[in-house]
N, C-alpha and C positions, 0 to 999 in steps of 0.2 A: 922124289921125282928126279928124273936122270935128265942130266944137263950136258949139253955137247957145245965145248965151251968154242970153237971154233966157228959154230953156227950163230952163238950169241954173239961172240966176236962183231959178225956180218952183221945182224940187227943194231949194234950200237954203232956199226958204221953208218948203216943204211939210216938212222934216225939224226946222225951229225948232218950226212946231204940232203935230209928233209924229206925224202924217198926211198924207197925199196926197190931192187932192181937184182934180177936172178943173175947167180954166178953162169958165166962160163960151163963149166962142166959140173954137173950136181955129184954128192959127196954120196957112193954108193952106201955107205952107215943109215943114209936117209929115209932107204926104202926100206931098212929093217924097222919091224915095232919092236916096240919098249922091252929089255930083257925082263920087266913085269911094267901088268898094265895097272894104272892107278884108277881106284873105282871108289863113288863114282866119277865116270870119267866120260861118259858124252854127253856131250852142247855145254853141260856144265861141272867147275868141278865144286869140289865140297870147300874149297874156302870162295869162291865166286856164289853158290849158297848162303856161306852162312854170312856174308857179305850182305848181300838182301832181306836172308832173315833179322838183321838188324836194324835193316834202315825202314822195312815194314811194319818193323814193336815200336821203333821212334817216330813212327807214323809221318816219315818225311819220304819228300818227294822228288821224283816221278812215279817214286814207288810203290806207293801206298795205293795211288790213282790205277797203277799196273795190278795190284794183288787185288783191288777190288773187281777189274775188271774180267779178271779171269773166274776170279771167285763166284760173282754173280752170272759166270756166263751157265750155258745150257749143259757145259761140257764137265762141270764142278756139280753140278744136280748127285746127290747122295740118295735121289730114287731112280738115277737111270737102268735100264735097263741091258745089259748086253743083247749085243743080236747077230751071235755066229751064225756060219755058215761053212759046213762042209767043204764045197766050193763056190768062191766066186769068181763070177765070170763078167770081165771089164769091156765094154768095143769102144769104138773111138768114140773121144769124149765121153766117155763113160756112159756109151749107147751098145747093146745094154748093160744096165746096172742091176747087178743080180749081188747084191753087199756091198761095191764097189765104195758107195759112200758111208754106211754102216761100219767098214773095216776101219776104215778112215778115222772118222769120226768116233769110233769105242778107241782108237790107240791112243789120238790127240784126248781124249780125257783120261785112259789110266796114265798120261803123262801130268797132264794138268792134276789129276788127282795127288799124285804123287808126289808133286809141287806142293800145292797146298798142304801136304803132309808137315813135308817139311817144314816150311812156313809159320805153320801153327801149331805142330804135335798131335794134334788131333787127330786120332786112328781112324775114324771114321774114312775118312779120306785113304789113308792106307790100304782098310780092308775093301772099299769102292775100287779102287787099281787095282788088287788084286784079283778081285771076284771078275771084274773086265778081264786080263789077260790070262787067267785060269779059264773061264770059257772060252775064248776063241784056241788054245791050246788043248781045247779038249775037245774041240770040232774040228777046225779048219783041215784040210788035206790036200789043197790045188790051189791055183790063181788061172783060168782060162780068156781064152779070146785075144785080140791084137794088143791089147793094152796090159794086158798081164803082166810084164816087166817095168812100167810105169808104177800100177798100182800097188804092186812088191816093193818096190822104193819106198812109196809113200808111206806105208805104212808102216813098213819096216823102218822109217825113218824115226817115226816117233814111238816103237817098240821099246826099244833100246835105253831110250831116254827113261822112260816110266820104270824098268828092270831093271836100272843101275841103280836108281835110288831107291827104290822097295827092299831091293837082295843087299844092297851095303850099305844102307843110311836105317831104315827100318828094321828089317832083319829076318821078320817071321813068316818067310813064303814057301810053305810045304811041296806044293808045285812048280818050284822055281826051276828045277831039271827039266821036268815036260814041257815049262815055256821055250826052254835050250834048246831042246830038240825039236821045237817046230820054225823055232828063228833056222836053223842047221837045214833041217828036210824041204820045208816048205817055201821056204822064202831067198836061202841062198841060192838053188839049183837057178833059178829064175834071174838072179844078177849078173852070177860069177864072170859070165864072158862079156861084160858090157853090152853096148847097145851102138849100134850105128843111125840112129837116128836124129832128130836134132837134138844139139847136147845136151840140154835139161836134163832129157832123161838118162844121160851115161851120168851124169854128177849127181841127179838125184838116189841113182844106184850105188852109182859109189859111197855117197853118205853112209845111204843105208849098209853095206859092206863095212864100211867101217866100225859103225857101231856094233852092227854084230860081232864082227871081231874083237871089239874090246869086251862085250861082257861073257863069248862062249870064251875070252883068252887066246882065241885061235889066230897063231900069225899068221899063218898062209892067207886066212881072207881079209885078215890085215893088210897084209902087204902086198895081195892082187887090187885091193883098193885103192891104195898107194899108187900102184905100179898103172892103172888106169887113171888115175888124177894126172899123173904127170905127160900123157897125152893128151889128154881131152882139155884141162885147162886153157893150156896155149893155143889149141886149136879153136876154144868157144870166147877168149877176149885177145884183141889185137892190139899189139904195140907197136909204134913204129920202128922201133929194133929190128923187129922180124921179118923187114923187108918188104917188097910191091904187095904182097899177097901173103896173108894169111896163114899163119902154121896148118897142117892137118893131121890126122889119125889116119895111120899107112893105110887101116882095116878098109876105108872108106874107097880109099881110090880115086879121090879131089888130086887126079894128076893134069889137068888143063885147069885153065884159069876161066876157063864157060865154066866147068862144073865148079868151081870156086863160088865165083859170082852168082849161081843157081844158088849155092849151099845157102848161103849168105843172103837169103831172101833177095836175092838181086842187087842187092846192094856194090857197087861196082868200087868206089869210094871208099877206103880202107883209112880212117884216123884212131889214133889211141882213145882205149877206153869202147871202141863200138865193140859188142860181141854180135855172134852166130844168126843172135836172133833179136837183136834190136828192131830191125826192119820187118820182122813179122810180128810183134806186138812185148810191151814192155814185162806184162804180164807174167809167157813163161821168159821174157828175159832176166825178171825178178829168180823163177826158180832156179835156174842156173846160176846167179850171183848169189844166192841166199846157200846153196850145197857150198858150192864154194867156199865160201865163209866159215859152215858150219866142218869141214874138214878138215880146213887149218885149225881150228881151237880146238878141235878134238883129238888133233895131232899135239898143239903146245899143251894141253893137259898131260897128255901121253909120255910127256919127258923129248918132245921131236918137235924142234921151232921150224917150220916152214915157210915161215913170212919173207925171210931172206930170198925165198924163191918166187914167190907166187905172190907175195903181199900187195908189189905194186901193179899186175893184172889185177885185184882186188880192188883195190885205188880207185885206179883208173875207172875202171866200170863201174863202181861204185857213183864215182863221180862226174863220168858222161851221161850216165842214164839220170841222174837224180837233178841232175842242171835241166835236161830238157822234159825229166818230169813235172818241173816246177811252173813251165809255161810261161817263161818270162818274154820271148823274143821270137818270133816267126823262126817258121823251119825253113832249112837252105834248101834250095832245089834238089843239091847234090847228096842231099841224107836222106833215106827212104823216102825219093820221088820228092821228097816237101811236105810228107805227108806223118807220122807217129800216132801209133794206138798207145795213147797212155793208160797207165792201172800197174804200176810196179809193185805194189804190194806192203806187206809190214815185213822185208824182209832187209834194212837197213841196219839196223841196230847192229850184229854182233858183229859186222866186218869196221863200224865206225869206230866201235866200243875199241877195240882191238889198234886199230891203227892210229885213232886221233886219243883217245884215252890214253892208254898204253905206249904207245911209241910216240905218240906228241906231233903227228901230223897233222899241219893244218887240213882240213876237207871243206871248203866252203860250200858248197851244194850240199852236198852232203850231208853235212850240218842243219843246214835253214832245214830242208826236207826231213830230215831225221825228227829233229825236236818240234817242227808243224803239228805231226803228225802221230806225238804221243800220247797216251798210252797203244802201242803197237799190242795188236791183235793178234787172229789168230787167220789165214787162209783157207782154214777149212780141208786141208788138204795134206801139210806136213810142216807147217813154221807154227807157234804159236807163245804168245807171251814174253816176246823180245827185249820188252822195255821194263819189265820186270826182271828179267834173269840178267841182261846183259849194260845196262843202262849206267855209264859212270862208273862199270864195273873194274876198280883195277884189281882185280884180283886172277 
């Protein structure tokens, strides 16, 4: 794994003051990927694997409580059946739903399948992942309607995941080209330029961008996924560094402080740790922190530490949203009205694992919430099995 010892430098400084805190000018080296990609290598790598596959045979915990969970879920069934489609076609809120949730849901199991592969050795699981992503690469051709670049995130999200470990941990996937070439055809065209709508979806694209570029090897969507994290981020969680208001993405045109406060669900009131979309529900404010997360670790897999950058926006929101998910204390007038839609999700795990595991930052909220509320599941959507793969991980 390639190590950029001046970035590491910054993380051992950043973990002396307790904090993470972006340089000044970013080190243009950053936005290049890896002169090779290390596989597998997204959400998780092979020693963060086999990390787990140990502490599941010593049948210790959280872990054991995690592998059961996934194992027994609907999504681990070894009679499921795939259910492609040609095209599918997404409308808001997945109205209509023409595969929408079927896509979804077959990718989040050839991932989970593929877990459990590992896990236990057990082929059966193997050839279950494979026979899933060998159908849908042998139908799919589109993604239609408004949500179309949402639903290509999502499932693209968890594609990627299940294809790194089947093609480099397993090995025997005859079809693993024609899954390339529909991650490549199908489902890049639909990310590649981002999204200007609220940022979940530009992060949850970019995830997906990312992944795909680590396992087609391809740096350019590497590094357009890159080069989109490093806007969208700052623009979707706020520190007080950045001033009365807000960073934004030029794309958008958040040039008055009305369309700011618009953007921002009204939220007028600017403190560290609130993101984009706190004020409109915690929910998708989970998936915007949960992409988030999941692109830094796929970056330090990748031999590229970006915690130096982005870590403590990570922190932060991590730990504004998870203190008032917790519900200890009445809401202040001045934070969405007084008012929070909670439901953030099982999407804690890999940014705690990462920052209080690994770099030894305390996270109090964070924390209590995290370990509440394990074994972390699956959204149904594109996170799944957190506290299994990520949990106490230092690896």
């Amino acid at each position: 794994m390639r190590k950029k010892p001046l970035v590491l430098a910054a993380a051992c400084a950043a973990l002396v003051a307790g904090s993470l805190s972006a340089p000044a000018v970013a080190s243009p080296q950053a936005v290049d990927a890896p002169a090779t990609f290390t596989h597998p290598g997204v959400g998780s790598s092979q020693a963060q694997l086999d990390f787990v596959r140990a502490k599941v045979q010593a049948g210790a915990q959280p872990w054991t409580n995690a592998f059961n969970q996934a194992k027994n879920s609907a999504y681990a069934s070894l009679s499921r059946t795939p259910k492609p489609r040609a095209v599918v076609e997404c409308g808001p809120y997945s109205n209509p739903n023409y595969g929408c949730t079927d896509e979804r849901e077959d990718a989040i199991a050839a991932y989970t399948d593929a877990l459990l592969w590992y896990l236990t050795r057990d082929d059966r699981y193997a050839q279950k992942s494979i026979q899933l992503m060998d159908a849908w690469s042998a139908t799919i051709r589109d993604h239609t309607n408004s949500n179309a670049p949402l639903q290509t995130a999502w499932s693209a999200s968890s594609w990627p995941k299940a294809a790194e470990i089947i093609k480099h941990a397993y090995g025997n996937w005859p079809n693993s080209g024609r899954f390339a070439t529909m991650l490549r055809n199908v489902y890049v065209p639909e990310m590649i330029n981002g999204s200007n709508s609220n940022g979940n979806w530009e992060l949850s694209m970019i995830e997906a961008l990312q992944g795909i570029g680590v396992f087609l090897e391809d740096k350019a969507i590497y590094d357009k996924a890159i080069a989109l994290y490093r806007l969208r981020v700052p623009a979707y969680v706020y520190l007080e560094s950045d001033g009365a208001l807000p960073k934004t993405v030029p794309s958008q045109n958040l040039n008055t402080r009305d369309k700011i406060v618009s953007y921002w669900q009204g939220q007028g009131t600017f403190v560290t740790g609130l993101t984009q979309e706190t004020c409109r529900d915690f929910t998708h404010t989970g998936y915007g922190i949960s992409s988030i997360s999941h692109v830094l670790e796929t970056a330090r897999i990748q031999g590229i530490d970006m915690y130096p950058e982005f870590g403590e926006r990570l922190r932060q929101a991590l730990g504004f949203q998870s203190k008032w998910e917790r519900n200890l204390e009445p809401v202040p007038s001045w934070l969405c009205k007084g008012t929070l839609k909670r439901g953030l999700g099982p999407i804690t795990e890999v940014g705690y694992n990462a920052l209080h595991t690994r770099l030894g930052i305390a996270m109090t909220n964070t924390q209590a919430l995290t370990e509440s509320r394990r074994p972390a599941g699956s959204n149904n959507l594109f996170v799944a099995w957190e506290t299994l793969t990520h949990a106490e991980n230092p690896s």
